[in-house]
C-alpha positions as CSV (number, residue, x, y, z in Angstrom):
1,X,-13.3,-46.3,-16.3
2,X,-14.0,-46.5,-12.2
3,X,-10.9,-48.8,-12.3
4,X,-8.7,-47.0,-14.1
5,X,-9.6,-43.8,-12.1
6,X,-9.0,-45.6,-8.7
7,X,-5.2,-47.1,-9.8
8,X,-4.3,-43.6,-11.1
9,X,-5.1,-41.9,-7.8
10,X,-3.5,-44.8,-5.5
11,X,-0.4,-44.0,-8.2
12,X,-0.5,-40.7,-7.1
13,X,-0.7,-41.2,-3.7
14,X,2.2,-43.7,-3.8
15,X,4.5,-41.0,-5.8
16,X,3.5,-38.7,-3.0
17,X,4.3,-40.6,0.5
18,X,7.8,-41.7,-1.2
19,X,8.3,-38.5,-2.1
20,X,8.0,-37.6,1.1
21,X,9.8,-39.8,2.9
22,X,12.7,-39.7,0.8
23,X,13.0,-36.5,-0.5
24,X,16.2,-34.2,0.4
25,X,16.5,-31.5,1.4
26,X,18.4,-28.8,-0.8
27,X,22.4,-27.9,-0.7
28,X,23.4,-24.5,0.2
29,X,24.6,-21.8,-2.5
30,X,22.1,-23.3,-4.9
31,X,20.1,-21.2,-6.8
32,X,17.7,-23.9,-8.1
33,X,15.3,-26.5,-7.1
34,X,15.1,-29.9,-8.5
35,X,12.7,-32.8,-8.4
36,X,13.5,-34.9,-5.2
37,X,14.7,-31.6,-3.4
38,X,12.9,-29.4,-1.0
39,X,13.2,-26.1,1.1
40,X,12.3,-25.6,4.6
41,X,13.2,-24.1,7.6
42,X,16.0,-21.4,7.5
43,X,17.1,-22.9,3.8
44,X,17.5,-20.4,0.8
45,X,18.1,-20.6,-2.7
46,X,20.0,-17.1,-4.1
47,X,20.0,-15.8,-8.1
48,X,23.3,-16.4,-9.6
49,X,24.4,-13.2,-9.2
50,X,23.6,-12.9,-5.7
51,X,20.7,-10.3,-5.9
52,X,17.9,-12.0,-4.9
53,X,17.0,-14.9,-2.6
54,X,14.0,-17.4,-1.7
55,X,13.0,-18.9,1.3
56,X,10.6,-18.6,4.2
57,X,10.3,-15.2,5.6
58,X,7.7,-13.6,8.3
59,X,7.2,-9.9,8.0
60,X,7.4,-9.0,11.7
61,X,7.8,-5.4,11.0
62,X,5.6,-4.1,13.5
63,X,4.4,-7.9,15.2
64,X,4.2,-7.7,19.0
65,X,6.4,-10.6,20.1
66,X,7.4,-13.7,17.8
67,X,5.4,-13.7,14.9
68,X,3.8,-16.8,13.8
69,X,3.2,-16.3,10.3
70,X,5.8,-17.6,7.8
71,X,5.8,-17.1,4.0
72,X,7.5,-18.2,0.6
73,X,9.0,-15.2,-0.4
74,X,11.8,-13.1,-2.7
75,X,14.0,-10.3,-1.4
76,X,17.1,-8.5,-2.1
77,X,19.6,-10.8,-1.1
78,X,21.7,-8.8,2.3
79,X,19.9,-5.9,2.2
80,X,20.0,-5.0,6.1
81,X,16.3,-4.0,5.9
82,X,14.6,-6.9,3.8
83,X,12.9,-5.6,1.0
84,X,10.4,-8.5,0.1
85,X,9.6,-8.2,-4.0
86,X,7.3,-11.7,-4.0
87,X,4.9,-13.3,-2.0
88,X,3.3,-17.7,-2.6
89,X,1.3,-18.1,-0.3
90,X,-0.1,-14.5,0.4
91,X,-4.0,-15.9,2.3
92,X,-2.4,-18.7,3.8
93,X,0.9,-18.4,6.0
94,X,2.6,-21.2,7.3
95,X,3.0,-21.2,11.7
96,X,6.3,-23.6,11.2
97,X,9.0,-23.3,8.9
98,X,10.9,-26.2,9.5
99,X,7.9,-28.3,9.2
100,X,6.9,-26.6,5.4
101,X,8.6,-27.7,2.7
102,X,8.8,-26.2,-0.8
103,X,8.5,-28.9,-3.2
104,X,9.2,-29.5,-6.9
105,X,7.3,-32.5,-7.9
106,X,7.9,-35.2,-10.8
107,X,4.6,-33.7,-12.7
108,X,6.3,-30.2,-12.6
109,X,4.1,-28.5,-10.2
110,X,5.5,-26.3,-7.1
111,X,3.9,-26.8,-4.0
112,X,4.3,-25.4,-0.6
113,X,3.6,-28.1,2.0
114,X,2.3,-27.1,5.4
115,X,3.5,-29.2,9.0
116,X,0.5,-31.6,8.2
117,X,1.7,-32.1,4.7
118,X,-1.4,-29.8,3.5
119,X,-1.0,-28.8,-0.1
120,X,-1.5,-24.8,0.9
121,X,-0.1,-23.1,-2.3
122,X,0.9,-24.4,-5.4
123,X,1.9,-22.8,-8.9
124,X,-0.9,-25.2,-10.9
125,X,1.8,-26.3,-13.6
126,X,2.1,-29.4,-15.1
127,X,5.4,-30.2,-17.3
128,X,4.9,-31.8,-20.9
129,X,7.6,-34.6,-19.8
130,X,7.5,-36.6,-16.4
131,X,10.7,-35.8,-13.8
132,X,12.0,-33.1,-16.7
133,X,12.2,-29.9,-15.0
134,X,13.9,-27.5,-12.6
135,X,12.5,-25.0,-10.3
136,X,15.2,-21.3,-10.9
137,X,15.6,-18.3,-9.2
138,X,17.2,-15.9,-12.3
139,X,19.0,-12.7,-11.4
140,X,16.2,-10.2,-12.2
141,X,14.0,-11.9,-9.0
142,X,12.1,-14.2,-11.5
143,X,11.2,-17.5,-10.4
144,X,10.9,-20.2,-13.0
145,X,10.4,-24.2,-13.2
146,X,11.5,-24.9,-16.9
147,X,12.5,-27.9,-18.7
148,X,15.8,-29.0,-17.4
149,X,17.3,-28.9,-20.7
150,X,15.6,-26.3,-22.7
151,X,15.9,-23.4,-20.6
152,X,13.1,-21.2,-23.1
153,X,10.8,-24.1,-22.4
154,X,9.2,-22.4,-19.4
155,X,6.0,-24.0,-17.7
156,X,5.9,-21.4,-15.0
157,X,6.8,-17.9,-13.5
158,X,6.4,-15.5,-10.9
159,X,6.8,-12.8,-13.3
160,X,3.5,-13.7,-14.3
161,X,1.9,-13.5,-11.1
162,X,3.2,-10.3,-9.0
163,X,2.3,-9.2,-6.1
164,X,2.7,-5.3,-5.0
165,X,5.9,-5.1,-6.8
166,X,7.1,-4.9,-10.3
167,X,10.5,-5.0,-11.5
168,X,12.3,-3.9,-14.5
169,X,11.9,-7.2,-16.6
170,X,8.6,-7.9,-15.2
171,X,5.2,-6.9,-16.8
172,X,1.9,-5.7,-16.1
173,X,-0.9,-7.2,-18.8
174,X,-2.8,-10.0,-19.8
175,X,-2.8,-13.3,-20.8
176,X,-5.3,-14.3,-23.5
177,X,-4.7,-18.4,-23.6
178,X,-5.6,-18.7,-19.9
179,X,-7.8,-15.4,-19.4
180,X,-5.9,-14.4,-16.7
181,X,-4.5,-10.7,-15.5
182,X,-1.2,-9.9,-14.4
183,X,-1.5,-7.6,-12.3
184,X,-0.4,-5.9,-8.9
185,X,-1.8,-5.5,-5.7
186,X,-0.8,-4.1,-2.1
187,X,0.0,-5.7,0.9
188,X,-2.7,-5.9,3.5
189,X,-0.4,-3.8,5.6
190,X,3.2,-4.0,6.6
191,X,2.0,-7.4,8.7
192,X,0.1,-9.0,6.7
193,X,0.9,-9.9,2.6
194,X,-3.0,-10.7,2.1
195,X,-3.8,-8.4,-0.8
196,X,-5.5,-5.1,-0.7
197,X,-8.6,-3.5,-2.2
198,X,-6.4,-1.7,-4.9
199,X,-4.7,-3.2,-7.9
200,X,-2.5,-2.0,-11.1
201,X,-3.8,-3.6,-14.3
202,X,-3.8,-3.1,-18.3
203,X,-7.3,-1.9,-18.9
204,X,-9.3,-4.0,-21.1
205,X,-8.6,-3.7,-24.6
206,X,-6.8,-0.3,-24.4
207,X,-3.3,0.7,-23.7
208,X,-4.0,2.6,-20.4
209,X,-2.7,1.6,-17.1
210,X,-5.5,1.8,-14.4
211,X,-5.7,2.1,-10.7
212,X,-9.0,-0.2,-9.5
213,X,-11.2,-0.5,-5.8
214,X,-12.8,-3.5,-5.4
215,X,-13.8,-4.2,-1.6
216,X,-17.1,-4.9,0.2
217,X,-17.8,-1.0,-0.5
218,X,-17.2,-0.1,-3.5
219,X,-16.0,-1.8,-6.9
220,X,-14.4,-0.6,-10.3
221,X,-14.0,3.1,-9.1
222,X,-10.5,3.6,-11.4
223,X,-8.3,6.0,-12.5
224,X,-6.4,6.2,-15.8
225,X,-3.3,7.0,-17.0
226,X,-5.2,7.5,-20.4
227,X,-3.8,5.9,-23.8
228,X,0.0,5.0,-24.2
229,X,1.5,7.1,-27.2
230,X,4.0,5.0,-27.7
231,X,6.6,6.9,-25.6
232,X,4.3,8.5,-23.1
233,X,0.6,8.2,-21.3
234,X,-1.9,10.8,-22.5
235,X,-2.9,11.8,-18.7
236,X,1.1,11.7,-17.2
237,X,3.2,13.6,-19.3
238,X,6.1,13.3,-17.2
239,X,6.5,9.8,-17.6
240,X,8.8,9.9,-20.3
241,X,11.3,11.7,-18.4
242,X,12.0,9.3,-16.5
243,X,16.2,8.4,-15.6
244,X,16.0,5.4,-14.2
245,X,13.9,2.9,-16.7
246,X,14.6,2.1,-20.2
247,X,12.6,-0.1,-23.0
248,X,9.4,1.1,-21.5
249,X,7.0,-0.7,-23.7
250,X,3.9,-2.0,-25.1
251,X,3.2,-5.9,-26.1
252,X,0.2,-7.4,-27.8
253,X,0.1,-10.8,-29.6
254,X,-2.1,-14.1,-30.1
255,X,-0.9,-14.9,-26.3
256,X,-1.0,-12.2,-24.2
257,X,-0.9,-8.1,-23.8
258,X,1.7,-6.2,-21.6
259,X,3.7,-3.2,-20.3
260,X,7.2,-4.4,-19.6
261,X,10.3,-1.8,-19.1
262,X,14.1,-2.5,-18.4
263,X,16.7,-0.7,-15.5
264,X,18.2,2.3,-17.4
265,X,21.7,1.5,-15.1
266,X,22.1,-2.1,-13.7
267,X,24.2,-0.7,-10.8
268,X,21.5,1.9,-9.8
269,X,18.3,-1.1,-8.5
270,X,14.7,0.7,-9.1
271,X,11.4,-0.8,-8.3
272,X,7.7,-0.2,-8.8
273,X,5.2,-0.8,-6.0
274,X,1.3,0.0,-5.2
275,X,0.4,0.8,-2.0
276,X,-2.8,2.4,-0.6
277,X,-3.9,3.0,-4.5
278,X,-0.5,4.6,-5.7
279,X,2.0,3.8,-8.2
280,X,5.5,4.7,-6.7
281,X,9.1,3.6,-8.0
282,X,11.6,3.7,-5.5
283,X,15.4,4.1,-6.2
284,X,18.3,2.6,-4.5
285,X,20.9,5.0,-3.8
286,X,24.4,4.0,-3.2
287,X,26.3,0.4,-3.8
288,X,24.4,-2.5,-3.3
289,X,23.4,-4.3,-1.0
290,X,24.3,-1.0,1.8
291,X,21.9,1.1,-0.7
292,X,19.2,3.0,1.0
293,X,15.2,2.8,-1.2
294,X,14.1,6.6,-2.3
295,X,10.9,7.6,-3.5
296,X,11.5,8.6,-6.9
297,X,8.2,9.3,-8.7
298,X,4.8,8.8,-7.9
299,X,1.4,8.6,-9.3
300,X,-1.3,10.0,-8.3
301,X,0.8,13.0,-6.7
302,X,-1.0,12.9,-3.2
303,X,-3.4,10.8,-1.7
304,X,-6.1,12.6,-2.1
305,X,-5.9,12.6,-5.8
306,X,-6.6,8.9,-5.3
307,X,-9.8,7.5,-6.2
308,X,-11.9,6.4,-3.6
309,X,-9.1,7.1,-1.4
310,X,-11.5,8.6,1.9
311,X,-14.5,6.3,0.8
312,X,-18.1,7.5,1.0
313,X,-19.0,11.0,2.2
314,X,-15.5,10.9,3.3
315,X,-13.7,14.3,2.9
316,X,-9.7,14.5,1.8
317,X,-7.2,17.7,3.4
318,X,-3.7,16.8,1.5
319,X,-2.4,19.5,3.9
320,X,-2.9,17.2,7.0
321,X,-0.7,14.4,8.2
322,X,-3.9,12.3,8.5
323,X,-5.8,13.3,5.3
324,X,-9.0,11.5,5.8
325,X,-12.6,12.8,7.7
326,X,-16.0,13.1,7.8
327,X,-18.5,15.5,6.2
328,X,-20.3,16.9,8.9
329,X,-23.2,14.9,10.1
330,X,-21.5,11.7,8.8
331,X,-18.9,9.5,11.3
332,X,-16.4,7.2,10.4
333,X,-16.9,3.6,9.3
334,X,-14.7,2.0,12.7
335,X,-13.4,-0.9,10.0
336,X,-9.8,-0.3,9.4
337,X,-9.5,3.5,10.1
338,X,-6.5,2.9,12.7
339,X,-4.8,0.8,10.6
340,X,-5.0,3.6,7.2
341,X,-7.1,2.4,5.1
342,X,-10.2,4.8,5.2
343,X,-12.4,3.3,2.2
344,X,-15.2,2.1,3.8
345,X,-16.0,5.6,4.1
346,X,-18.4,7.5,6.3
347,X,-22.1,7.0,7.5
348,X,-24.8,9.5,8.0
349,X,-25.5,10.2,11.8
350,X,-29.2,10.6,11.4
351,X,-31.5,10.3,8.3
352,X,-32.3,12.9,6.5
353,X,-35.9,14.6,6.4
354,X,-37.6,15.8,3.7
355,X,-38.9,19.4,3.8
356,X,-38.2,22.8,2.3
357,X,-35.4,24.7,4.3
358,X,-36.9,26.8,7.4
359,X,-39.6,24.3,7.6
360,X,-38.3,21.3,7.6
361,X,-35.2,19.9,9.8
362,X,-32.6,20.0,7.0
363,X,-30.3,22.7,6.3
364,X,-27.3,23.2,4.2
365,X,-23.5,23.6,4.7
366,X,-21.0,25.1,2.2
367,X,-17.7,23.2,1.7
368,X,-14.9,24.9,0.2
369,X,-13.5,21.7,-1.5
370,X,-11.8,20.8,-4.9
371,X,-14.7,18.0,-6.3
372,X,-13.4,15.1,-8.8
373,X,-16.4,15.0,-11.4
374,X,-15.0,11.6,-12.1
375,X,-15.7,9.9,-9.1
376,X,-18.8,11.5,-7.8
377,X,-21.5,8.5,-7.3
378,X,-24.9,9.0,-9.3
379,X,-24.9,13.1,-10.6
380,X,-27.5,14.9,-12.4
381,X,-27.6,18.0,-14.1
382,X,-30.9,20.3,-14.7
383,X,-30.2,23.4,-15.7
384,X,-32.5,26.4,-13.3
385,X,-33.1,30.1,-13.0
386,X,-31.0,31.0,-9.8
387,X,-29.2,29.1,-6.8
388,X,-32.0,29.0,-5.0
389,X,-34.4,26.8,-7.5
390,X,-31.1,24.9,-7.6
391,X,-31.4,24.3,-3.7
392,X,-35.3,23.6,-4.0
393,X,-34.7,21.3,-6.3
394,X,-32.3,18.9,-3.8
395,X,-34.6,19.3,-1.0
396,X,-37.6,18.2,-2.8
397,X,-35.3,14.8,-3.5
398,X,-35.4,12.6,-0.6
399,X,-32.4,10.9,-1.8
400,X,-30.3,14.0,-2.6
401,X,-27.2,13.9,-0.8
402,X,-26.2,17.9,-1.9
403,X,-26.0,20.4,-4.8
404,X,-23.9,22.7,-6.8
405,X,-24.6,26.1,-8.6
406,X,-22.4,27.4,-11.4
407,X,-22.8,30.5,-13.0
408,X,-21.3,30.9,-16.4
409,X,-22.8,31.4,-19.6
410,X,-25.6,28.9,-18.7
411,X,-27.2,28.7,-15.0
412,X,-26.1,24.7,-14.5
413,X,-27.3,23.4,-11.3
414,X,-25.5,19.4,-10.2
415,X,-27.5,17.4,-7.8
416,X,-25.9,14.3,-6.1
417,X,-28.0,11.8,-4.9
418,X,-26.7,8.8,-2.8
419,X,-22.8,7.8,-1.8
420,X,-20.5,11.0,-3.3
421,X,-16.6,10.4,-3.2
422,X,-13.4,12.2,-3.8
423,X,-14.0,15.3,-1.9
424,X,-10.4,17.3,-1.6
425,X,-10.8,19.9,0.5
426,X,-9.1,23.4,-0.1
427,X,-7.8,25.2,2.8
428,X,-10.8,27.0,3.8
429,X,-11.8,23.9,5.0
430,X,-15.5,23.4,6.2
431,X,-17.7,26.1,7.5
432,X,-21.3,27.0,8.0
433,X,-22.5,30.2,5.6
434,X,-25.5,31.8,5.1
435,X,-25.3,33.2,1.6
436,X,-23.6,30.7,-1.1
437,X,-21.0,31.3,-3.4
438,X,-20.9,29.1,-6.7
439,X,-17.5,27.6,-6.9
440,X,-18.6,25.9,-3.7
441,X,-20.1,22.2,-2.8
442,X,-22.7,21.3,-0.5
443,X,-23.8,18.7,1.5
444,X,-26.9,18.4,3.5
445,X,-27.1,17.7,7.1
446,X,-30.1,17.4,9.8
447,X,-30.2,20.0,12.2
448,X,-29.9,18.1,15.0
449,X,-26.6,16.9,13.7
450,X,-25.0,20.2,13.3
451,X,-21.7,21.1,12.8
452,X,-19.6,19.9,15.9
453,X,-15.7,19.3,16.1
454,X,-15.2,16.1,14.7
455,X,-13.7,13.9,17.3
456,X,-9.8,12.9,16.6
457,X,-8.0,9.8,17.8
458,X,-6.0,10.6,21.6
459,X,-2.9,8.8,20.2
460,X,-2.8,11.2,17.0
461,X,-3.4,14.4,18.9
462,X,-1.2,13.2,21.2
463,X,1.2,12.7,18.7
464,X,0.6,15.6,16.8
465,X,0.7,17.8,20.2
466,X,4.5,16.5,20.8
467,X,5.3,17.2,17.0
468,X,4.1,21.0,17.4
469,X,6.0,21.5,20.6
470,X,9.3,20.7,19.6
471,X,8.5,23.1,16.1
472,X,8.6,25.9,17.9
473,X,12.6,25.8,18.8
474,X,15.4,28.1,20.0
475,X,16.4,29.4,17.1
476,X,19.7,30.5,18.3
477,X,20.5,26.9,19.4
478,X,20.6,26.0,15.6
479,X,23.2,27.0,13.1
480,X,22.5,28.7,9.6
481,X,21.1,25.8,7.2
482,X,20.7,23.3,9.8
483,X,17.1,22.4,9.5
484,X,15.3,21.3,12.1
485,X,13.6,18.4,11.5
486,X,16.2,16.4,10.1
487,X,18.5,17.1,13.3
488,X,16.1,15.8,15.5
489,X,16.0,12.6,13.2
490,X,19.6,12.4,13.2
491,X,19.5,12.2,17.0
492,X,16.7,9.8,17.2
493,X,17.9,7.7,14.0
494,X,21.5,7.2,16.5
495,X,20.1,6.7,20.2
496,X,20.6,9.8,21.5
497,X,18.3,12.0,23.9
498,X,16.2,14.6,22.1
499,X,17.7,17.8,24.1
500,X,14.8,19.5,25.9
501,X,16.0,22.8,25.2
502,X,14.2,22.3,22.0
503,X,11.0,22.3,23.2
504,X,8.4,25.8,22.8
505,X,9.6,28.3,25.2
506,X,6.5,28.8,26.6
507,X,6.1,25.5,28.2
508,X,9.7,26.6,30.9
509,X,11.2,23.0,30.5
510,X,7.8,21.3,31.8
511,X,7.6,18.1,29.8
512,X,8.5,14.5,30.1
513,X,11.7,13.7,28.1
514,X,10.3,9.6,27.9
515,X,7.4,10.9,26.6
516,X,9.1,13.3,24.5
517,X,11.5,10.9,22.8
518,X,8.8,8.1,22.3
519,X,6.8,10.6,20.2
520,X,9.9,11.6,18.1
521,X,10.4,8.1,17.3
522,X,7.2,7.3,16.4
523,X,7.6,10.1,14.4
524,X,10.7,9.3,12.3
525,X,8.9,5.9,12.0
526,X,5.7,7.5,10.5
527,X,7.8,9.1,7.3
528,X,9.5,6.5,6.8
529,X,10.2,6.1,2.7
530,X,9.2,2.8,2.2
531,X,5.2,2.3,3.3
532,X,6.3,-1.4,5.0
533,X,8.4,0.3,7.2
534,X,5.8,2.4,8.8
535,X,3.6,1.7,11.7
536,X,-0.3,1.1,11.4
537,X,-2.4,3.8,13.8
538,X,-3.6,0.4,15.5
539,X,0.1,0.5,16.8
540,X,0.8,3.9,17.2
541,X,-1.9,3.8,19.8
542,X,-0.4,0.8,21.2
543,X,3.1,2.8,21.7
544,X,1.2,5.5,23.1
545,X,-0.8,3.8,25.6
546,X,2.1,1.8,27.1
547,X,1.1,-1.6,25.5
548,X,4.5,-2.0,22.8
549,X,8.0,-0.5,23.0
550,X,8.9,1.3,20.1
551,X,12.7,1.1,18.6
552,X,15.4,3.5,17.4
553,X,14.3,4.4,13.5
554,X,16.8,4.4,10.7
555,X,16.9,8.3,9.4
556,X,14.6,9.0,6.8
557,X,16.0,9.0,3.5
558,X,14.3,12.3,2.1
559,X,15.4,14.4,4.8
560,X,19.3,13.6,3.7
561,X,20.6,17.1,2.3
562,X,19.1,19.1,5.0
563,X,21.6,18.2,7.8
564,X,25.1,18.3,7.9
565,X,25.3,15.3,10.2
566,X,26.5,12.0,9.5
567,X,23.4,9.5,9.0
568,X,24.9,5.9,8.2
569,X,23.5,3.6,10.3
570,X,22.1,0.1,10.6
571,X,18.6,-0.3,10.0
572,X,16.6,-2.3,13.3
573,X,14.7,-5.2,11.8
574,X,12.2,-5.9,15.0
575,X,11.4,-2.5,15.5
576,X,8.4,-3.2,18.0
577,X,7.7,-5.6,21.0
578,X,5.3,-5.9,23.0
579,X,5.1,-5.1,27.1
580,X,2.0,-7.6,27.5
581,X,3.8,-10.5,25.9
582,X,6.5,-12.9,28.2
583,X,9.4,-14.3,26.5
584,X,11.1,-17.5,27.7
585,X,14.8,-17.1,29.1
């Protein structure tokens, strides 16, 4: 058995040096892969109908200097801003292109190659028939190795293994021979294609779609688009309404479950993505490939009606530009809070102290917030005589975190003890009171820890600063339906100097126009429609503080309709470099 082991693995290994050394490399135009072939370097294979294309790709969206990071990827084929739909080798980039190679082997497996001929990705597949199959980029972004001859024969796709996107043709499900989900999950950030802590699966033997956390915090906190009627979800009526999709449907069978849909209008290209715990679809407006992406529909609505979405003790205002804070007494988790993702949540300052209220060193603040019963951590309810049993109640709990009093036909009386999450806040915000109403929430704090401004970032007031001096314009400068923000844009968007005229009258002029116009564009990059496209905080601090140059922004896409200007432009791919990093001439 030994022997027969041994000769199989030195076959192997004999396949694979040959293959290596005399393997070619592929022809251009191609749109498939075949055993003896490979890709590398700048090489691409394209769909037959010229919408999509496969090859290496580094995002280098926001990367200071040359980025070292290369991936296997699909994008629209010519689209001036690429717009990647697939991702191989998400955890493990390549640092060489040209030394990688994409290869189809006799067996049927696809493997991505590193510069030490490190196996670094692979698709796992095995073909039924030795030196039998083809490797097949089909028109609707699919990649497929298949028989060579029976193109139904298929022994592997990327349709079953998505990344953050899904398009029409795709699905969303599970598959019951190898107990695996299809699902999809976000990029890292616009750098970095490593998954997120979000995903977009089929829950578990129901027909609702369901929007999952899973990090080192927290794990399984969901939410559901309730039960598929058949032309609808239960919990998103609007769904059904929507223009662009067709053939949105339901599959279950001996194989696999899954939610699959079709482009209402081939000519008009829509997408589905996650990002940051949303479901958006984006629409393509105009011919292809000079189409710009739009946000078409959304779910959750805002960010703050996403679970989990502040972390722990972490409070949610969907009226500010940056949503996310800190309960009073609590301070931010420093992991990942520049770069947007704030679900690690908040810590407590200080511990708390047991102790009745006026004798003991913890008090109570009101928060006039709207509370998700859904995703509030461990709750009880007792029901009590008046708010103030209610309150006694929490403090003689060492581990209660905060109560709520409502007064209806029965005196209820909801005590959280532990982590609490998704906390929206209203537009009272936060504030200290001394006699309670019952539609509010409270949290306890120590005394010692009382309510003090929560510190901001420099950058984002900074930012935030410039933004609110050039709101207050000269009216009279403007004509009637102009609106203001969008003609700001449109001068960013094509070069030109923000005028200074714009600025609030009460500052006389006194400003610095460099300072001025690097703000705008950060700006413009910041609402951006499509999330790759905008910066991390981690680099709006760096454009702030000198550290990387920031580039003219295409115009955002929403704001077309309130200017009268013209906006085509060309979108800059390297939008970013970086002052502290030499190039060679």
């Amino acid at each position: 058995m030994n022997l027969v082991t041994k000769k199989t693995t030195l076959n192997l290994l004999v396949l694979l040096l040959c293959f290596l050394c005399f393997g070619t490399h592929l022809h251009e135009g191609t749109d498939v892969i075949t055993v003896g072939h490979t890709l590398s370097g700048n090489q691409t294979i394209s769909s037959k109908g010229g919408t999509f294309e496969l090859g290496f790709f580094t995002p280098g969206f926001f990367m200071s200097g040359q980025s070292r990071n290369y991936y296997i990827g699909i994008w629209y084929k010519n689209f001036v801003n690429k717009t990647v739909v697939w991702v191989a080798n998400t955890n493990r980039p390549v640092s060489d292109p040209f030394t990688s190679e994409l290869v189809l082997f006799p067996n049927g497996n696809l493997a991505l190659l590193d510069e030490s001929r490190i196996q670094i990705w692979s698709s796992n597949s095995k073909a039924t028939t030795y030196n039998s199959t083809l490797a097949i980029l089909l028109d609707n972004g699919n990649f497929v190795t298949r028989d060579d001859q029976d193109s139904s024969n298929i022994i592997w796709q990327s349709f079953d293994y998505p990344t953050d996107t899904w398009l029409p043709g795709g699905k969303i499900g599970y598959n019951k021979i190898k107990k695996e989900k299809i699902y999809l999950t976000p990029w890292q950030d616009a750098e970095y294609p490593t998954p997120g802590s979000y995903s977009l699966q089929v829950e578990t033997n129901r027909t609702s779609l369901i929007i999952v956390v899973d990090n080192e915090w927290n794990h399984g906190t969901l939410l559901s688009t309730g039960a598929w009627t058949g032309t609808n979800f239960l919990l998103v009526p609007d769904f059904d309404r929507n223009a662009f999709i067709s053939n949105f449907k339901y599959f279950s069978d001996a194989n696999e479950i899954k939610f699959t849909y079709d482009a209402a209008n081939l000519k008009r290209l829509t997408r589905f993505t996650i990002g940051s715990g949303r479901l958006q679809q984006f629409v393509c407006w105009g011919d292809f490939p000079e189409c710009q992406w739009r946000l078409y529909w959304d779910w959750p609505n805002t960010q703050c009606d996403i679970p989990n979405f502040c972390g722990a003790f972490g409070t949610c205002n969907p009226l500010q530009v940056f949503p996310c804070d800190c309960l009073p007494g609590y301070e931010r988790v420093p992991k990942n809070w520049t770069k947007g993702d704030y679900t690690h949540g908040c810590i407590r300052k200080s511990p708390l102290e047991c102790g009745v209220e006026g004798e003991g060193k913890d008090t109570f603040l009101s928060i006039n917030m709207e509370f998700s019963s859904t995703f509030t951590g461990d709750a009880q309810s007792i029901y009590v005589e008046s708010e103030k049993e209610c309150k006694s109640a929490c403090l003689r709990n060492c581990t209660c975190t905060g109560f709520a009093f409502y007064e209806s036909r029965f005196l209820k009386c909801v005590i959280w003890n532990g982590k609490v999450y998704n906390m929206k806040l209203l537009s009272d915000g936060i504030k200290s009171r001394k006699s309670y109403s019952d539609d509010f929430f409270r949290v306890r704090i120590s005394k010692s820890g009382k309510a003090s401004k929560i510190s901001v970032w420099i950058a984002v007031a900074g930012l935030e600063g410039f933004i609110i001096l050039l709101g207050r314009r000269n009216m009279e400068l403007l004509d009637d339906g102009d609106y203001f923000p969008a003609l700001v844009a449109d001068k960013v968007s094509k070069g030109e100097e923000v005028l200074m005229q714009f600025l609030d009258h009460r500052l006389e002029g006194v400003a610095d126009s460099s300072e001025v116009g690097r703000a705008c564009k950060v700006a413009c990059w910041c609402i951006q429609d499509d999330e790759k496209n905008r910066p991390t905080m981690e680099l709006v601090i760096q454009i702030f503080e000198g550290i990387s140059e920031v580039g003219i922004p295409p115009f955002p896409q929403f704001l077309i309709g309130f200017t009268k200007y013209n906006t085509t432009q060309s979108v800059v791919y390297q939008h970013y470099t970086s002052n502290t990093t030499s190039s060679d001439s």
